[in-house]
N, C-alpha and C positions, 0 to 999 in steps of 0.2 A: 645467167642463172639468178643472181642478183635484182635486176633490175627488172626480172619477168616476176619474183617474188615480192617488189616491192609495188608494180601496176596489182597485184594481185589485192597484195594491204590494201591499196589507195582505190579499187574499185568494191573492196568491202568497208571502207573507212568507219560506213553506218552503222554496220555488223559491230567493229572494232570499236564504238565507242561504248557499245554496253561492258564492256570488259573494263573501263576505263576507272569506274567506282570502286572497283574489287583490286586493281592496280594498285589506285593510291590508298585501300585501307590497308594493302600488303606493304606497300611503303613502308606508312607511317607508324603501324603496330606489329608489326613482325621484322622490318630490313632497318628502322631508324633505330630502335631500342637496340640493335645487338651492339650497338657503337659502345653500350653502356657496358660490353663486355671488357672494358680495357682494367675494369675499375678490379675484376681477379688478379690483374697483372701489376696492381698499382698499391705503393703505401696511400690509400687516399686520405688526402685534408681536404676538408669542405673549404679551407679559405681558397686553396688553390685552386680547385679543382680537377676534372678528370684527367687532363692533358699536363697541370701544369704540376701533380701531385709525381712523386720519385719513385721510380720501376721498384717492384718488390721482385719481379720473378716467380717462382713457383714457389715461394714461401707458405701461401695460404692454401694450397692445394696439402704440401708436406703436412700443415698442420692440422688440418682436415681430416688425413689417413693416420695422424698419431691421436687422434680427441680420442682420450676416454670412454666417448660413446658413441664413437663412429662406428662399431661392429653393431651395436645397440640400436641406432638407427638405421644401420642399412638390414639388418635381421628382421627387425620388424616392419619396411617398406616391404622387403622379400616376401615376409612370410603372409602381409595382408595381398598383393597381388598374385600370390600366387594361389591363395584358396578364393579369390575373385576370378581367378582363370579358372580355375579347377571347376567349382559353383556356378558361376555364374555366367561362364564363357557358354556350356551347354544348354542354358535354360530358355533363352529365344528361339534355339533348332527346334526342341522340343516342344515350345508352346507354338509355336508355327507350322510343326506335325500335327498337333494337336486340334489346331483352328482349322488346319486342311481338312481335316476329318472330317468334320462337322456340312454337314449337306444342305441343311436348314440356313439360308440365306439371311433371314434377319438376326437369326440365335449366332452365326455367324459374325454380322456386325456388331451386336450388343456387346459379344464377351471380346472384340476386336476392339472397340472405344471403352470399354473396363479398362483392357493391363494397358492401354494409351496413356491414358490421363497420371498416374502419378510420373510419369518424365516430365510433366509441366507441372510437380508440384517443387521447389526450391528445397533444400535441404534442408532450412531453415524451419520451414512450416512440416516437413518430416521428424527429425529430430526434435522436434519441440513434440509433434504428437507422439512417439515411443516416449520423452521424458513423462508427458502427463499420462499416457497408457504401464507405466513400471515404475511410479514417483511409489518409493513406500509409503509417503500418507497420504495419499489421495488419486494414488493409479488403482485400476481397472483388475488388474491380477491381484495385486495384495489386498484390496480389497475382499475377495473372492476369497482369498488366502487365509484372513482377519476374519470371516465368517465360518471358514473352517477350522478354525482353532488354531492357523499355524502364523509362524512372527514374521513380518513383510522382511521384504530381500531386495537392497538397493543394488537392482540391474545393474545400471547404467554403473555404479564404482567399483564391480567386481572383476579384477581382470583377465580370471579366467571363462566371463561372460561376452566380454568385450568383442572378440572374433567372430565371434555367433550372430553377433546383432550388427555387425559391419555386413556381413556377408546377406545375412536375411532381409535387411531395410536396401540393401545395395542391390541386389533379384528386384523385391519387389516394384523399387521403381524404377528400373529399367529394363526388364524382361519384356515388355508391351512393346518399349519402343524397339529396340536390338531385332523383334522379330518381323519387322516391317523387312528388312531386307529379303529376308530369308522366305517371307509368303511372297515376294517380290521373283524371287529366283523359283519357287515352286509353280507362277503361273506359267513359266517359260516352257517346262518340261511337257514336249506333246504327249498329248492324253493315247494318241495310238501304240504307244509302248504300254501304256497300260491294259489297251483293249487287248492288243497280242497277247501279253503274258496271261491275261485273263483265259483267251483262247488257250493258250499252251497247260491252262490250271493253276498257276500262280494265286498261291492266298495274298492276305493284306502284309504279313510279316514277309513274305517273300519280295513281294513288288516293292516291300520299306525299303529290302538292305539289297535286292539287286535294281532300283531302276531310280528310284526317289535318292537317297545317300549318295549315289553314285552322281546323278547331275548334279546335286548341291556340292562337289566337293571343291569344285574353285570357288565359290562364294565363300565357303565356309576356310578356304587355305589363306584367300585374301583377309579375312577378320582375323583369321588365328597369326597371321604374320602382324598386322596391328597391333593386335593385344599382344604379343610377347615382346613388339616392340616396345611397348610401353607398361612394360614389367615395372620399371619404378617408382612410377603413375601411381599412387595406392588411394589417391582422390583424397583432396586437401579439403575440400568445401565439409564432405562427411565426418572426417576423421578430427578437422578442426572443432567440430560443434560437437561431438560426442567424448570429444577427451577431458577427462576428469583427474583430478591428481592424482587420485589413487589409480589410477590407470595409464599413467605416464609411462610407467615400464613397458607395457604392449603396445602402445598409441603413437611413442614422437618416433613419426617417419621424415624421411627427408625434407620435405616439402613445409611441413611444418617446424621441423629445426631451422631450415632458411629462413622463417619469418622470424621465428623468435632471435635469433640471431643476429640478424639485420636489422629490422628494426625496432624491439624491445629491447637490446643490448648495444646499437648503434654499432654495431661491424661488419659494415657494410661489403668491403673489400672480402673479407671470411664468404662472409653469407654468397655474394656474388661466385665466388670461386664453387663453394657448393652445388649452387645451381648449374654452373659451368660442365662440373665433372659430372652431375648428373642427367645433363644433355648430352655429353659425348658420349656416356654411356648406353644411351638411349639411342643413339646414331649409329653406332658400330652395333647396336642388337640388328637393329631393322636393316641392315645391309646383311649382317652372318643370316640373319634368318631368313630373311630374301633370297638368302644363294642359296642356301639349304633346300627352300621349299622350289626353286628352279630348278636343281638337280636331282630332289626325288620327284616332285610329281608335275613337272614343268608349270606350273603356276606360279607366276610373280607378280611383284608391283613393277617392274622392269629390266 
């Protein structure tokens, strides 16, 4: 069996070297770096290094689950992925419902390359437009505000504002791209369930929630198990550029305590540990909810 497996390799060898690029980028950025996990388990000193600095043990983990503002930080990772799931997990089905609809093939394309384009715009070039579109001296609303007699309102440091405009700038530019799957799995669906249920009288609302919903539900099982995997995800690139001090209370989610941690406070072994415990946390989701979604609707990753 062996040796009938390995003429198999050795007669697709040519196959097998396209693989061979994506091989050593998994190496070298995702299997060499986890070496660097020793450094949770270690008092590290830079003179020594990783191997030669003295076991701490679970020290930094303990001290992680006593910080002060660890309920602080993991409440507000929680609480920004989970109204990113809530929000935003639905808003590709929906605009992919929506683009189906539409009959007119070009009109089709047009508003299809519209919600595309901001997934290729950087966060950076995002959040810079919301600051000058909500700056009180010189945005676009207060403005508007200033002509109506009322005193501008600095959005972006208010932090009971803060959630609203994570959630809304977070839609906007990725709703375009998230629904590419989902018009993806809707071209699959034969159109003669459609004709029939037409034949049998079926309106549009009918044919949505018994023939459309119903094929999408493993596309849509396999994203939902993704994103709950990665519930403590709450997107570091967004959440970094829009945190403001005065907004510090809703804002430092994990991801961003690890930085600041690490490398603005030099505690490297801490910060490493953090990241640690919120990978395994993030491993045992996606296996429970894997099993979960296997055993009610038999759809898994494996």
């Amino acid at each position: 069996m062996g040796s009938n497996r390995l003429r198999k390799i050795w007669y697709f060898r040519h196959i097998y070297l396209f693989l061979l690029p994506a091989i050593i980028w998994f190496l070298v950025f995702a299997y060499y770096p986890m070496y660097g996990i020793l450094i949770a388990f270690k008092d590290f000193k830079y003179n020594l290094g990783i191997l030669g600095s003295p076991w701490a043990g679970f020290r930094y983990f303990e001290q992680f689950l006593h910080d002060s503002r660890f309920y602080e930080v993991l409440r507000n990772t929680l609480s920004i992925s989970a109204l990113k799931l809530l929000f935003g997990f639905p808003a590709p089905l929906i605009l992919a419902l929506m683009l189906n609809a539409v009959m007119h093939a070009k009109i089709k394309r047009v508003f299809q390359t519209i919600s595309y384009l901001p997934h290729f715009v950087s966060w950076v070039v995002v959040v810079t437009l919301l600051q000058k579109i909500l700056s009180p001296n010189v945005g676009l609303i207060n403005d508007i505000r200033y002509q109506m007699g009322l005193d501008p309102i600095f959005f972006m440091g208010k932090p009971e504002l803060f959630y609203p405009l994570v959630i809304i700038s977070d839609i906007w530019k990725g709703v375009g791209w998230g629904s590419i799957i989902y018009l993806a799995a809707l071209t699959n669906i034969d159109p003669h369930l459609y004709e029939a249920a037409e034949i049998d009288g079926a309106g549009r609302w009918s044919k949505l929630f018994k023939i459309t919903l119903p094929c999408l539900t493993p596309t849509i099982a396999i994203l939902l198990i993704f994103s709950l995997s990665g519930i403590l995800n709450a997107g570091f690139d967004q959440i970094w550029l829009m945190q403001t001090p005065s907004t510090l209370g809703v804002s430092e989610i994990l991801d961003t305590y690890v930085l600041k941690t690490g490398l603005q406070q030099g505690q490297l072994a801490y910060s490493t540990a953090i990241g640690l415990f919120k990978s395994a946390i993030s491993l045992l989701l996606i296996v429970a909810v894997n099993h979960i979604s296997r055993r009610v609707s038999e759809v898994s990753l494996w």
